[in-house]
C-alpha positions as CSV (number, residue, x, y, z in Angstrom):
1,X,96.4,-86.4,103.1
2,X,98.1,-86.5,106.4
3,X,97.0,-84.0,108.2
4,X,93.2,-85.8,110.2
5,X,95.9,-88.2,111.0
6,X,97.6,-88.3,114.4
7,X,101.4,-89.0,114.7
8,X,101.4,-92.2,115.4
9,X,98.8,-93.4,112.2
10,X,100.9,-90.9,110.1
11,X,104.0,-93.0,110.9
12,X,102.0,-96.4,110.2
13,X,100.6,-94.5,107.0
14,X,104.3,-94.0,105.7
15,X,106.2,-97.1,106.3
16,X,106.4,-98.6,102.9
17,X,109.5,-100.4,103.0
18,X,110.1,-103.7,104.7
19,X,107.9,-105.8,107.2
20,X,105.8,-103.3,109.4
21,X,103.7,-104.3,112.3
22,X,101.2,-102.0,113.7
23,X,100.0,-103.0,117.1
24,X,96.3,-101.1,116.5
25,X,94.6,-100.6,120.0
26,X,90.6,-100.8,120.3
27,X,88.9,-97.8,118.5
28,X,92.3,-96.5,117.2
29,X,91.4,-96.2,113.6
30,X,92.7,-98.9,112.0
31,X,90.7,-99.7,109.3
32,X,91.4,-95.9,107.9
33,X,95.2,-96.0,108.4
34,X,95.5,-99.5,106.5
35,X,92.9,-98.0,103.6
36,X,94.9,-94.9,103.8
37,X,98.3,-97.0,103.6
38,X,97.2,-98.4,100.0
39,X,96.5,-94.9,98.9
40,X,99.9,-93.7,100.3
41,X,101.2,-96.6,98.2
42,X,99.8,-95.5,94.7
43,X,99.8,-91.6,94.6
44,X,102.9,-91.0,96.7
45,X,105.1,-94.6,96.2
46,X,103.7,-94.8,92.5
47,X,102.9,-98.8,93.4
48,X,100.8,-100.2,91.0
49,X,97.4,-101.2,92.1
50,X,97.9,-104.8,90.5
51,X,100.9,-105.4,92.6
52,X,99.0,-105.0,96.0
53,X,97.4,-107.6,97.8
54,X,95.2,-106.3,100.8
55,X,94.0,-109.5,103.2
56,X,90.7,-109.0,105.1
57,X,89.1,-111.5,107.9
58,X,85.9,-110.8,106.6
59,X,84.1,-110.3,102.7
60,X,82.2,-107.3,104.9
61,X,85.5,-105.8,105.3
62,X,87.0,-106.3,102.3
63,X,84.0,-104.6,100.4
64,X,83.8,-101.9,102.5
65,X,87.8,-101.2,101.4
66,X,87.4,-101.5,98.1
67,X,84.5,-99.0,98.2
68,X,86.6,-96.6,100.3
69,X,90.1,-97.2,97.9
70,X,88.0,-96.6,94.8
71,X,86.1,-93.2,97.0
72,X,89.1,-91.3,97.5
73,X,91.2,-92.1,94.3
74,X,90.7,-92.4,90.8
75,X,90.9,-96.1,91.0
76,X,88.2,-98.6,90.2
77,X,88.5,-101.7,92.5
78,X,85.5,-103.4,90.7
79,X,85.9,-103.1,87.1
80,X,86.5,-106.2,85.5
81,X,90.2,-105.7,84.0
82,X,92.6,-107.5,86.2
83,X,95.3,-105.3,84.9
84,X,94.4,-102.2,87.3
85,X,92.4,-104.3,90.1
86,X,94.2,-104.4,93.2
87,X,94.0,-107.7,95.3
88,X,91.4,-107.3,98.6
89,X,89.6,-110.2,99.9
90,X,89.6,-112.7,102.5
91,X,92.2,-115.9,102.8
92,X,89.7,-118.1,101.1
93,X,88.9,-115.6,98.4
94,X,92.4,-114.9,97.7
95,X,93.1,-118.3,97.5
96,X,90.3,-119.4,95.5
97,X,91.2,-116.7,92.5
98,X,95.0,-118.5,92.9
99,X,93.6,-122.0,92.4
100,X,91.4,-121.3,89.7
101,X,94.3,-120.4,87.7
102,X,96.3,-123.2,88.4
103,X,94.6,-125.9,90.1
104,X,95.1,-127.5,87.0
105,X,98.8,-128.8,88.5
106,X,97.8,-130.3,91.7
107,X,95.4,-132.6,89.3
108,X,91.8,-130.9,89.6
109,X,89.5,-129.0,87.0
110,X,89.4,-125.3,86.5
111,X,85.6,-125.7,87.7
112,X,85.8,-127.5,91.5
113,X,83.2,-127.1,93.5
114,X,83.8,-125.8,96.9
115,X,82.2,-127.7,100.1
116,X,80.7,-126.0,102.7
117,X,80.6,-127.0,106.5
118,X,76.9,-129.0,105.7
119,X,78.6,-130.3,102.6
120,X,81.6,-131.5,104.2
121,X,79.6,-133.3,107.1
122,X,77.5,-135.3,104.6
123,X,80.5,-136.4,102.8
124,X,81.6,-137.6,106.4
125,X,78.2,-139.8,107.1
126,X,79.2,-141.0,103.9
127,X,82.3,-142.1,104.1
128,X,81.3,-143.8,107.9
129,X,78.6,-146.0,106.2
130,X,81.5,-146.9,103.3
131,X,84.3,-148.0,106.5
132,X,81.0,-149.9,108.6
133,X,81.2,-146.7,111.4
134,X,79.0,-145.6,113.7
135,X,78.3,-142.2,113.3
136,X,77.5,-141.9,117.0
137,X,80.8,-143.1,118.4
138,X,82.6,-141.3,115.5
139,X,80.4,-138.0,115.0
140,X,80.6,-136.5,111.6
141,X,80.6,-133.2,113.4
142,X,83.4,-134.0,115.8
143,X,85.6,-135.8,112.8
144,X,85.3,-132.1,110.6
145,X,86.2,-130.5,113.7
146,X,89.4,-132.8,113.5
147,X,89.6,-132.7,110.1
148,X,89.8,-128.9,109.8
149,X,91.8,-128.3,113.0
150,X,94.6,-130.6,110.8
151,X,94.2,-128.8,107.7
152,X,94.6,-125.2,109.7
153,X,97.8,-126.6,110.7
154,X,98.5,-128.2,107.2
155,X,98.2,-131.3,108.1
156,X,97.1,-133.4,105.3
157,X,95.8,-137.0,105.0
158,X,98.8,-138.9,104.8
159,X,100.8,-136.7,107.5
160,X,97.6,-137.1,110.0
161,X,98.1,-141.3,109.7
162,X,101.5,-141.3,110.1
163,X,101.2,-138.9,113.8
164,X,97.7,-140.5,114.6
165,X,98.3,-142.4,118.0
166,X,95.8,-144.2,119.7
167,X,93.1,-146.3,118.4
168,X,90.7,-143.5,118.3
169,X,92.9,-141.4,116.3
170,X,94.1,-144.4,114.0
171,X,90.4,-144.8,113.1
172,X,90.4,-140.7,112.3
173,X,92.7,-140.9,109.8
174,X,91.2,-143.5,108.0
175,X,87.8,-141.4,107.9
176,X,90.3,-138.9,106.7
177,X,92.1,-140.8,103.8
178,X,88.2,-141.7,102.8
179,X,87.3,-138.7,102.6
180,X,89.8,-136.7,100.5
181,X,89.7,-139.7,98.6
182,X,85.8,-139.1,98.2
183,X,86.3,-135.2,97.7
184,X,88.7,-135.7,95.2
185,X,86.6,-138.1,93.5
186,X,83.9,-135.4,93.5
187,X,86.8,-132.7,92.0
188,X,85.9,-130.7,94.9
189,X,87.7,-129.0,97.9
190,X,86.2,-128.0,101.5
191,X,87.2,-124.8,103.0
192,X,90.3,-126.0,104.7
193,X,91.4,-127.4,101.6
194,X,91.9,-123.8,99.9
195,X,94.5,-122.6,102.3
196,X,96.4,-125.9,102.4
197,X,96.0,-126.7,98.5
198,X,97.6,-123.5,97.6
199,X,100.1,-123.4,100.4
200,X,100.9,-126.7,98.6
201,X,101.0,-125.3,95.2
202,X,103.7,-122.2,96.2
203,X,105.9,-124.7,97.5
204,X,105.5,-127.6,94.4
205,X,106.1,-125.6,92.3
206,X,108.6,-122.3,92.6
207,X,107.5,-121.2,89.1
208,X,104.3,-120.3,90.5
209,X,105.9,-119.1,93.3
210,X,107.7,-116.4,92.1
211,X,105.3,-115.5,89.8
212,X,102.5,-114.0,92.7
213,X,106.0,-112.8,94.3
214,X,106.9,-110.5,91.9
215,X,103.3,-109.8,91.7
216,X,102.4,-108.5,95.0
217,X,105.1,-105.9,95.8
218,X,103.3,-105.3,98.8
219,X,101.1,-107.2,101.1
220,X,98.9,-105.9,103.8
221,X,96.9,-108.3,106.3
222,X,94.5,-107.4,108.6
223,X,93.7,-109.0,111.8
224,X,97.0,-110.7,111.8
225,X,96.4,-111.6,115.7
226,X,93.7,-113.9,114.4
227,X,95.6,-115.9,111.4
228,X,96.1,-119.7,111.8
229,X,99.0,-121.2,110.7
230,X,98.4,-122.0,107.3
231,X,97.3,-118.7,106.7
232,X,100.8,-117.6,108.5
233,X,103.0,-119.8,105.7
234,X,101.3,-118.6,103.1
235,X,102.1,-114.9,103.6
236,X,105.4,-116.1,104.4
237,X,105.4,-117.8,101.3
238,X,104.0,-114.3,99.2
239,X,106.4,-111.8,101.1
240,X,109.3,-113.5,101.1
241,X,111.1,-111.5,98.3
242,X,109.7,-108.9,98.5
243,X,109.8,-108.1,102.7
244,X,107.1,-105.8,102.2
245,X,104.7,-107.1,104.5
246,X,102.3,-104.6,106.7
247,X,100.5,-106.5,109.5
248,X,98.0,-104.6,111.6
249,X,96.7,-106.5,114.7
250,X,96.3,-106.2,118.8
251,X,97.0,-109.9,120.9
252,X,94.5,-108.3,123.4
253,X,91.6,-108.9,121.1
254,X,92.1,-112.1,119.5
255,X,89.2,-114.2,119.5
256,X,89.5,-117.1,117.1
257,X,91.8,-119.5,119.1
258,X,88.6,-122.2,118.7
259,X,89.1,-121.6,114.7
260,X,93.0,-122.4,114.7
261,X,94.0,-118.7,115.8
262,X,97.7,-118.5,116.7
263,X,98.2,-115.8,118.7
264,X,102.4,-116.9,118.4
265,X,102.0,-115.5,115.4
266,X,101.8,-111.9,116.2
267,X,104.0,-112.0,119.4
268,X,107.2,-113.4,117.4
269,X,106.4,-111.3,114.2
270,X,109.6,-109.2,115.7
271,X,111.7,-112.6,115.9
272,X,110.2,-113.8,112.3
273,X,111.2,-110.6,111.0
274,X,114.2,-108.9,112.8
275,X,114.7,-105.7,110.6
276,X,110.9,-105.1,111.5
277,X,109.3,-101.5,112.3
278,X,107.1,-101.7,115.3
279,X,103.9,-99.0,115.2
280,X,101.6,-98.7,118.2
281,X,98.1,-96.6,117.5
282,X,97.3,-96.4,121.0
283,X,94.6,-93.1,121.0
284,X,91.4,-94.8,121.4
285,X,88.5,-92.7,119.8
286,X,85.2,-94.6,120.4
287,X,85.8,-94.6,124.6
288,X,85.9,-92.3,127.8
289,X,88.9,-92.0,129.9
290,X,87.2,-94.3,132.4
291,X,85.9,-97.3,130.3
292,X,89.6,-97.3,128.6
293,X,91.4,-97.6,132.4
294,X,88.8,-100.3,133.3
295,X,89.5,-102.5,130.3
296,X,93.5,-102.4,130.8
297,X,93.1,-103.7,134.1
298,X,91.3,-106.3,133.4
299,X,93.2,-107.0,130.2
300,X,96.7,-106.7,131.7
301,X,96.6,-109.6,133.8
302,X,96.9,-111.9,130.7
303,X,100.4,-112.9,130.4
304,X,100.6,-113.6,126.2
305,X,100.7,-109.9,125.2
306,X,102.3,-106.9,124.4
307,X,102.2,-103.8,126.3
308,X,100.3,-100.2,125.3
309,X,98.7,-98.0,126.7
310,X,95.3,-96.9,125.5
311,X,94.5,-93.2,126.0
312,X,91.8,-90.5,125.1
313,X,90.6,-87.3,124.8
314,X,87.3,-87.8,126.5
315,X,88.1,-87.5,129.9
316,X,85.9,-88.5,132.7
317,X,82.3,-90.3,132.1
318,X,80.3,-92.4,134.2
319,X,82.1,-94.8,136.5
320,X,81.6,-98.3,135.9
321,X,79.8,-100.6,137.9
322,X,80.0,-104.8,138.3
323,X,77.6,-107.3,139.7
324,X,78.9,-110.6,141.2
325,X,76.0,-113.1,140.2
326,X,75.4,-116.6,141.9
327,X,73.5,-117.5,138.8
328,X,72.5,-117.0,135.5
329,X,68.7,-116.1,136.8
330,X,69.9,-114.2,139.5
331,X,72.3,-111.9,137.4
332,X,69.1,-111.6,135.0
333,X,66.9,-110.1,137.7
334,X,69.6,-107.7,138.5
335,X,70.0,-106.7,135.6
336,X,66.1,-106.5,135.1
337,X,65.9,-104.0,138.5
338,X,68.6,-102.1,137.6
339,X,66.3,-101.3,134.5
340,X,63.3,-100.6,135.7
341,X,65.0,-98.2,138.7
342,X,66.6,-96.5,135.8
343,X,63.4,-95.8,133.6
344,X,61.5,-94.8,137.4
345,X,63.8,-92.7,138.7
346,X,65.8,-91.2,135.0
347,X,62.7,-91.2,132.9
348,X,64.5,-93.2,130.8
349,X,62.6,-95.3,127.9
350,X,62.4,-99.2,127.8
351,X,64.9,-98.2,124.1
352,X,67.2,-96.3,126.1
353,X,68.7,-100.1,127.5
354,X,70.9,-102.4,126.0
355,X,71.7,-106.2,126.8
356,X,75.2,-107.3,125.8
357,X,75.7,-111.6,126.0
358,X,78.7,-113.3,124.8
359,X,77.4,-116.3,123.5
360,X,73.4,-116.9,122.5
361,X,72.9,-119.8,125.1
362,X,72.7,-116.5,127.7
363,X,69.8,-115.2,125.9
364,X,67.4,-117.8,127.8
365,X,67.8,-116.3,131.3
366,X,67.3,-113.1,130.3
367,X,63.8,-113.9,128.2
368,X,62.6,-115.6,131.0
369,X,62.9,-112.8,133.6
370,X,61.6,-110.1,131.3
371,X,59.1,-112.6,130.2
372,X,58.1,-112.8,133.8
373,X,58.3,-109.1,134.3
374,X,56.4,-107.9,131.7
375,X,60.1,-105.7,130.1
376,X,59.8,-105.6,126.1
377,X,62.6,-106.6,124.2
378,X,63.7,-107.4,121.0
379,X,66.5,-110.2,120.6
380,X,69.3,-108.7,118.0
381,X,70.9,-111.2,115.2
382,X,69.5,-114.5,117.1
383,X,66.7,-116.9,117.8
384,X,64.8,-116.6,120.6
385,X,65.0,-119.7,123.1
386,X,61.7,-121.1,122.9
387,X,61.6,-120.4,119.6
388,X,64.8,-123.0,118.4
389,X,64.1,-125.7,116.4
390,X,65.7,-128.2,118.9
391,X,63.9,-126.8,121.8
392,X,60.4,-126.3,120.0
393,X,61.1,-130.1,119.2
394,X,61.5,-131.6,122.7
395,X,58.5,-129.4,124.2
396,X,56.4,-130.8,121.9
397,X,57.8,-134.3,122.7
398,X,57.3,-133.6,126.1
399,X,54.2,-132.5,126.4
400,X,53.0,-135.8,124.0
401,X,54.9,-137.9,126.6
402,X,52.0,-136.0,128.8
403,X,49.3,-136.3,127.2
404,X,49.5,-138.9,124.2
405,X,46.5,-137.8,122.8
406,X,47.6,-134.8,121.6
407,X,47.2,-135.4,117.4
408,X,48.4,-131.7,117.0
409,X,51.4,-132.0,118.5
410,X,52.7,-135.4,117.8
411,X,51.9,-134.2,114.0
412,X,54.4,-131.1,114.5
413,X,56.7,-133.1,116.6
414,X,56.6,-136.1,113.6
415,X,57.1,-132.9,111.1
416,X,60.2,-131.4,113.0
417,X,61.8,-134.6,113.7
418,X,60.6,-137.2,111.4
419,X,63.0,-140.0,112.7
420,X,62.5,-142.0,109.3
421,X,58.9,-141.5,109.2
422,X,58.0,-139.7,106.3
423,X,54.1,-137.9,105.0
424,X,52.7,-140.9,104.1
425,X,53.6,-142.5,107.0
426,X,52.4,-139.5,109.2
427,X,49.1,-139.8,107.0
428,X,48.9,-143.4,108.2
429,X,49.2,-143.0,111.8
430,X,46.5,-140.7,111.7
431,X,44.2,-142.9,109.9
432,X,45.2,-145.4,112.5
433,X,44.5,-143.0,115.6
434,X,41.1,-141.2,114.3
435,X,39.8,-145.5,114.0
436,X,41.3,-146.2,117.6
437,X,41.4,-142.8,119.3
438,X,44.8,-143.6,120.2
439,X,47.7,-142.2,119.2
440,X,51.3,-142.2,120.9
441,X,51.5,-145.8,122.0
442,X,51.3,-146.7,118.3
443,X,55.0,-145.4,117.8
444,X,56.3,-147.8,120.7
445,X,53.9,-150.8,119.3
446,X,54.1,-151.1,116.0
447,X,56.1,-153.8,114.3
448,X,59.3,-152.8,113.4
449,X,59.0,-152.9,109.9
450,X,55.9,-151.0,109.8
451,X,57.2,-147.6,108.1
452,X,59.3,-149.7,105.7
């Protein structure tokens, strides 16, 4: 079963015993060697299946193990008895399966509800009209921002007032206090709550404890660059008896710092766990030679890492070339020329090019200068610009503000942003404008207690 494996994912593949951490380069193949890890595990270790627990980022990624694991052994991942089921999912998930069975002892029902981000910000407007708050100077987004952020960190209600500091952050805690006080009331947890509920379980009661200890003999974790600290003490928490923990991970391409991330977590993995085994995959098979040196120099200048050295087979390839832009429109309409000398002059095909953004506010430059010169395109997993609710909603403001006779449009604009005025009231204000042929002024001259 070894043998596609190169030395260094055969190593990773075989260390079964004690904490492991696999630094896993880009393209390196992790996602086989971890899958192949589990197998090792059962036909060569003789682990039971039940006494893994395998923890993805991602539901995507967890499905596409178990699908793999159940491929290439005789093992079922999906069928319903627990008894032969090994444990893969995300945090969350994980967690989620724990509560259910014991929720029961931190004083909730079997069947809580679980909040989602919406969810949780409704809750928030809630609890600001109950403490006489003004949901503009205290947003309900900003507070769940806060809110999370202290729950990542296991900081619970009581915890957060004692360290708030400031009058701002006073007022926080208060929202904070109200709202578990409201979730609670609802027999519900938010997101945050899962990690930090069960972290709070395992450590309440030692019973429990030990029981998922001597449960999960070994424990695998993917990602590990990209845990938070909650998620951090609670595979603590799981592998301490055990010591069987296999973390696979790269500092270089953590990317959820804005979600809690710690990278700290990953660098000191060797000081957490002394007696550690340290596995670097560092043959890259998705890249040329060339694409592979540029990204280390780039990357090395961070200071927070730890050192590899990527390297492939596939020698050579095109050399790459960078563009020092004065402006978002300006790196656009290179980009732009660059394609159309390249489907002139290579008889290449308008799908022969590829945009890569990192965030969806670039898409608007780029629509407007293909817009402009006539290039086709197709916008991948996003909304176009124009095409946004929020955007869609002020261009129809705007153009009422120029001509406030527009019925169409102030309809749509009423319609997208109702701002208390509901159908009837829509209904109304037509009936009002077809008698008067007028339209917009009526929304700045009308009583005040009009639409009530």
């Amino acid at each position: 079963m070894l043998k596609k494996y190169n030395q260094a994912q055969a190593k990773a593949i075989q260390a079964c015993d004690g904490p492991v951490l696999v630094i896993a380069g880009a393209g390196s193949g992790k996602t086989s060697v971890l899958i192949q890890h589990i197998i090792y595990l059962i036909e060569k270790k003789n682990i039971k299946p039940e006494n893994i627990l395998a923890v993805t980022f991602t539901n995507k990624a967890a499905n596409e193990m178990k699908e793999r694991i159940a491929k290439l052994t005789n093992i079922d991942s999906e069928q319903k008895s627990l008894k032969y089921r090994i444990w893969i999912g995300t945090f969350h998930a994980i967690c989620v399966r724990i509560l259910h069975q014991h929720i029961k002892y931190l004083g909730f029902n079997k069947s809580f509800n679980i909040y989602d981000k919406n969810d949780t910000q409704r809750l928030i407007r809630k609890c600001l009209n109950i403490l006489d708050l003004d949901s503009k100077q205290y947003r309900p987004k900003t507070i769940y921002n806060i809110i999370e952020n202290a729950k990542n960190k296991l900081i619970d209600e009581n915890k957060f007032s004692e360290e708030a500091i400031g009058f701002y952050n006073k007022i926080v805690a208060k929202i904070y206090k109200k709202y578990q006080e409201e979730i609670i009331k609802n027999q519900s947890l938010d997101y945050g709550d899962l990690i930090l509920k069960t972290v709070q379980l395992l450590q309440d009661y030692p019973e429990i404890l030990c029981h998922y200890q001597d449960k999960f003999k070994h424990i695998l974790v993917d990602e590990y660059q990209d845990i938070n600290h909650a998620q951090y003490i609670l595979i603590k928490l799981l592998s301490q008896k055990s010591k069987n923990l296999f973390v696979v991970g790269d500092p270089d391409q953590s990317i959820y710092r804005f979600r809690g991330a710690e990278l700290s977590n990953i660098i000191n993995f060797e000081d957490d766990f002394p007696e550690c085994k340290v596995v670097k995959l560092e043959q890259n098979y998705r890249s040329s030679d060339i694409v592979l040196k540029g990204a280390y120099f780039v990357i090395k200048n961070n200071t927070y890492r730890k050192e590899k050295g990527l390297w492939t087979d596939r020698k050579g390839g095109e050399k790459i070339k960078y563009y020092e832009s004065n402006s978002a429109i300006d790196e656009a309409e290179f980009i732009a020329r660059e394609i159309e000398y390249l489907k002139r002059n290579e008889k290449m095909n308008w799908y022969h090019f590829v945009v890569l953004y990192r965030t969806n506010a670039q898409s608007r430059s780029f629509e407007e200068v293909f817009a402009r010169k006539n290039i086709p395109f197709r916008l991948i997993g996003g909304i176009r610009f124009y095409e946004r609710k929020e955007i869609k909603n002020l261009i129809y403001l705007l153009k009422l503000i120029d001509n406030p006779y527009d019925k169409e449009c102030c309809r749509r604009w009423l319609e997208m942003d109702k701002m208390g005025i509901g159908t009837k009231g829509i209904e109304k204000l037509t009936d009002i404008s077809n008698k008067e042929r007028k339209y917009f002024g009526y929304l700045t001259r009308l009583p005040p207690n009009f639409w009530k």
